[in-house]
C-alpha positions in Angstrom: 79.1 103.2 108.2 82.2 101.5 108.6 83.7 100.8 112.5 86.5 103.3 112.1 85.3 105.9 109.6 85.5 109.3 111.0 83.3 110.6 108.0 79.7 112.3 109.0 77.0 110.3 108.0 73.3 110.7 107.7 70.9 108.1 109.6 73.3 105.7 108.7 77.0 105.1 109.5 79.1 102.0 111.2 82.1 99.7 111.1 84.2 98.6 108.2 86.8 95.8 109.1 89.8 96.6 107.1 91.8 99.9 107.8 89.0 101.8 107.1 84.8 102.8 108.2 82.4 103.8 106.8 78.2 104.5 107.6 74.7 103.8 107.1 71.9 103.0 109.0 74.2 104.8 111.7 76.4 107.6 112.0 79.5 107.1 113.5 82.2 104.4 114.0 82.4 101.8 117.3 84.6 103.3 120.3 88.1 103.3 119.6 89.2 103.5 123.8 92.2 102.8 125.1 93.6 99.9 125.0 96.9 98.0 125.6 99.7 97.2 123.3 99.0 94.5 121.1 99.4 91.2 122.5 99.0 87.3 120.8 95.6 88.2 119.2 96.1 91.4 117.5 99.0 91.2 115.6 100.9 93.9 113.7 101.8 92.8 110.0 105.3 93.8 108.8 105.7 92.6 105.0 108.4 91.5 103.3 109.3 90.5 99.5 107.9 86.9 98.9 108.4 85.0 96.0 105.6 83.5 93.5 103.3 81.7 95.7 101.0 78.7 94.9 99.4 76.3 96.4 102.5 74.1 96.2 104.9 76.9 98.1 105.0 76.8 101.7 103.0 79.8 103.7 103.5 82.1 106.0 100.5 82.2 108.5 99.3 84.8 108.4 100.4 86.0 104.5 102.8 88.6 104.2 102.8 91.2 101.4 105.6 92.0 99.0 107.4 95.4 99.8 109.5 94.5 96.0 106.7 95.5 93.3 107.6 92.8 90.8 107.1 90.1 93.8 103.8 92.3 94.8 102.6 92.0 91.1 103.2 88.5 91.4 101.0 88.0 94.2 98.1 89.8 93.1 98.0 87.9 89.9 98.1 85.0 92.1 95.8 85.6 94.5 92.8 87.0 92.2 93.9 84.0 89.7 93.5 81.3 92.6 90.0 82.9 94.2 88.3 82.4 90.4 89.6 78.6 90.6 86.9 76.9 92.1 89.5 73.8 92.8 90.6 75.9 95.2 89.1 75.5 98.6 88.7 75.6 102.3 91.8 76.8 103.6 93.8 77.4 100.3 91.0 79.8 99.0 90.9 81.9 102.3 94.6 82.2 102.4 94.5 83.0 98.7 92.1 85.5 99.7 93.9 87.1 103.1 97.0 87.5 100.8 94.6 89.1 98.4 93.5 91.8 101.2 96.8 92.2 102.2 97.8 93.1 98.6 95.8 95.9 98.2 96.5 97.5 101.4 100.0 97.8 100.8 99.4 99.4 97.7 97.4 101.8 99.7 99.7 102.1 102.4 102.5 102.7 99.6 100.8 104.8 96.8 104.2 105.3 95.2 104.0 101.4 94.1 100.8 101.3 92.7 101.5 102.8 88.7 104.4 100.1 88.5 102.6 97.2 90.0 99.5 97.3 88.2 101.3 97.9 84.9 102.9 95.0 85.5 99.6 93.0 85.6 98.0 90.6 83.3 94.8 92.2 81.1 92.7 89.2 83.2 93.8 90.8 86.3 94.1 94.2 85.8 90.6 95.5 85.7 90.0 93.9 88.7 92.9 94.9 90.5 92.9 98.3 89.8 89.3 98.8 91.3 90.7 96.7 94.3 93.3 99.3 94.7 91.4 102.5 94.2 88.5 101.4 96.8 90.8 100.3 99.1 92.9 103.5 98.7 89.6 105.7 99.1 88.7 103.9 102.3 92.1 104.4 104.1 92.0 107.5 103.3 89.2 108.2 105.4 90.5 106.9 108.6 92.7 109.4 111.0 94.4 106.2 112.9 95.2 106.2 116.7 97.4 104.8 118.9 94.9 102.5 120.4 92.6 99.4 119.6 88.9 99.1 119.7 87.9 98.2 123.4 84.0 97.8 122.4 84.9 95.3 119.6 84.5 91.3 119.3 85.5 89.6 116.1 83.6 86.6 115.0 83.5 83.8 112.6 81.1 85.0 109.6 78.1 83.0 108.4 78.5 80.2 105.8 79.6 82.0 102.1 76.9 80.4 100.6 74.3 81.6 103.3 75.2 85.1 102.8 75.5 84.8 98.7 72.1 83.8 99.2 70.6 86.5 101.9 72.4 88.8 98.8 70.0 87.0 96.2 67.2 86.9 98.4 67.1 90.9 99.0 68.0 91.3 95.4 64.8 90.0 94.2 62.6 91.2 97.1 63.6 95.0 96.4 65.7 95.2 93.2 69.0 96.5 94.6 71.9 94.4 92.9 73.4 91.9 95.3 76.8 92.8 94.4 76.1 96.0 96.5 74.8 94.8 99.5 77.7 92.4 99.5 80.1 95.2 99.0 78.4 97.4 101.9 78.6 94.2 104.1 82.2 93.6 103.4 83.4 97.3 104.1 80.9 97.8 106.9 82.3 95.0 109.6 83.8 92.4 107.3 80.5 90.3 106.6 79.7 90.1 109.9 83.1 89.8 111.5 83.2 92.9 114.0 80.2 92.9 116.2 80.2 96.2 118.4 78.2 99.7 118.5 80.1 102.5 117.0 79.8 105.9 118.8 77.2 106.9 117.5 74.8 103.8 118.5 75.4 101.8 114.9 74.5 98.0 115.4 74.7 95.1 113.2 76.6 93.7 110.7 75.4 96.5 108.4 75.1 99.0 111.1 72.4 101.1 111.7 71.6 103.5 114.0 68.2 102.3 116.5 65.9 105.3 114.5 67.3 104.0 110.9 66.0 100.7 112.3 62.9 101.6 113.6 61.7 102.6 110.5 63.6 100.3 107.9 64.4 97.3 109.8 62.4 93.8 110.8 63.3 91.3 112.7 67.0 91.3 114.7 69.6 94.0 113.6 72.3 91.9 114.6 71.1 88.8 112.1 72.8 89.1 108.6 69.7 88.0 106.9 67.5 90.7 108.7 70.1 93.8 108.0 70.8 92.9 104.5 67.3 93.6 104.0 66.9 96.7 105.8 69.6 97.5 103.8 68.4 96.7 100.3 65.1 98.3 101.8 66.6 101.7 102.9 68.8 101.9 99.6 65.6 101.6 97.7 64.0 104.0 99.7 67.1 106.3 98.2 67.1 106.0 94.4 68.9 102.3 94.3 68.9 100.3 91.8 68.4 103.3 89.4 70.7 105.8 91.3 72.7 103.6 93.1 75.6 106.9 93.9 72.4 108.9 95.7 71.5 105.8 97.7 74.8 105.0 98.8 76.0 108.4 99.7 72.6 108.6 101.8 74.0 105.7 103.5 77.4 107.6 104.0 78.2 111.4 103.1 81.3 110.3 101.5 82.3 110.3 97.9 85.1 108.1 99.2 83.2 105.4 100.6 80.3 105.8 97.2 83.6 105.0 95.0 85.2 102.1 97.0 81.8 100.5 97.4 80.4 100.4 93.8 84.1 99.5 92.8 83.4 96.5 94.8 80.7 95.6 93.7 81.1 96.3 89.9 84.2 93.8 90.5 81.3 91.5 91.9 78.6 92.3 89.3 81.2 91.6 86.4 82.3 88.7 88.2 80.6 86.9 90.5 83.5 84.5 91.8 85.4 87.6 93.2 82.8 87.4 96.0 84.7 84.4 97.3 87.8 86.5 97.7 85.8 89.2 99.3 84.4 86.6 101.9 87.9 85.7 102.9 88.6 89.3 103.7 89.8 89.8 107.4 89.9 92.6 110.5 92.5 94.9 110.2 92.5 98.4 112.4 95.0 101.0 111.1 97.0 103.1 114.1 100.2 104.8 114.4 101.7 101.6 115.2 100.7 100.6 111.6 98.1 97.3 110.4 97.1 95.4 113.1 94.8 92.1 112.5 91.9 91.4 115.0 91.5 87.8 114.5 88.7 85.8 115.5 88.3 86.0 119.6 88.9 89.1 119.9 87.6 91.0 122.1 85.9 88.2 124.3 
């Protein structure tokens, strides 16, 4: 369902914000025209070693990703530890959590780093981060990048954490499906709610289904979070969840890829509940030849 996945899907398929796409309730991932060379407000990341980083160390806006792996280790453990404190806040917590994106994707982008850094993790961290790593590897590897941007695109400010932790609940306990995994389909479909757009197949919504998926599963406005979230807690029910939860999700994508990198997600959210507000923080990135490039908020207008 993701934005850029070129994976077939069923009735279902749509946008995923990172490098990556997957599908659902659609089948396809939002046009991928032509468009320019990246200007002010899509900006193409280029990492470099940073040291330790707390809250007391001066930042670079936005955070930049160790290419060292002892200075990458540190950041992970820095990031994930700083996303469970819950004195950390507002801006520090989504920095914290952009840096914690930004972690994982280099260790996708760079698969040779990844047995040395997460060796080098704490046991409080490592869990997590290695199913960070793994579903983010698995969703790259989906996406063939292009040379060119999304033209069909806008990127948005998300609702309120605590209004979509409780649309999660809500569904939950209207249809049984665990929140964790509607949070984890929202998050890799169009970065919970960030990319607004139809893929190229017709996929709408922040959890992006196709209009005949709708018709029959959804109420209400596909492009409202509240009113997708439950079409799709009702159209995973429909396909096994919460006993098969692997069926329902591959019905809402054909790919074992996108099955792993979703429940990884969401077992990181089901085992700990705070990593949602790491999650949340998560931002647009489209992958192309030119490499990572961010869509922040306002683009596309």
């Amino acid at each position: 369902m993701r934005a850029t996945d070129v994976v077939k899907r069923p009735a279902l398929c749509g946008a995923i914000a990172l490098l990556f796409a997957a599908c659902t309730v659609s089948c396809g991932r939002p046009a991928e025209s032509v468009s320019p060379e990246p200007t002010a407000s899509a900006v193409v990341t280029t990492p470099t070693p940073s040291p330790s980083l707390t809250t007391a160390t001066p930042r670079p806006e936005p955070p930049v990703a160790a290419s060292d792996p002892d200075a990458l280790a540190i950041q992970i453990v820095s990031a994930e530890r700083a996303i469970r404190d819950h004195n950390v806040t507002g801006a520090d917590l989504a920095w914290f959590g952009h840096l914690q994106q930004l972690t994982y994707r280099r260790l996708a982008a760079t698969p040779e780093l990844r047995d040395t850094v997460l060796a080098a993790l704490p046991a409080d961290v490592k869990t997590a981060a290695t199913a960070n790593a793994d579903a983010t590897a698995d969703l790259r590897a989906t996406v063939v990048p292009g040379p060119d941007l999304p033209t069909t695109w806008r990127i948005v400010e998300p609702a309120p954490l605590d209004d979509l932790a409780r649309y999660y609940r809500q569904a939950e306990a209207e249809f049984g499906v665990p929140w964790s995994y509607l949070a984890a389909i929202h998050l890799v479909e169009t970065r919970m709610g960030r990319i607004r757009g139809t893929s190229v197949a017709g996929a709408q919504g922040p959890m992006q289904f196709i209009p005949a998926t709708w018709e029959k599963y959804g109420e209400g406005d596909i492009n409202s979070d509240l009113d997708s979230i439950r079409a799709a807690a009702r159209y995973l029910r429909a396909n096994g969840a919460p006993g098969n939860m692997a069926n329902a999700l591959f019905r809402y994508n054909q790919s074992q890829r996108y099955v792993r990198a979703v429940t990884a997600y969401a077992e990181v959210m089901r085992s700990d509940p705070d990593a949602y507000r790491g999650y949340y923080q998560w931002q647009v990135y489209y992958l192309t030849t030119r490499g990572d490039i961010l869509l922040p908020v306002g683009y596309g207008r």
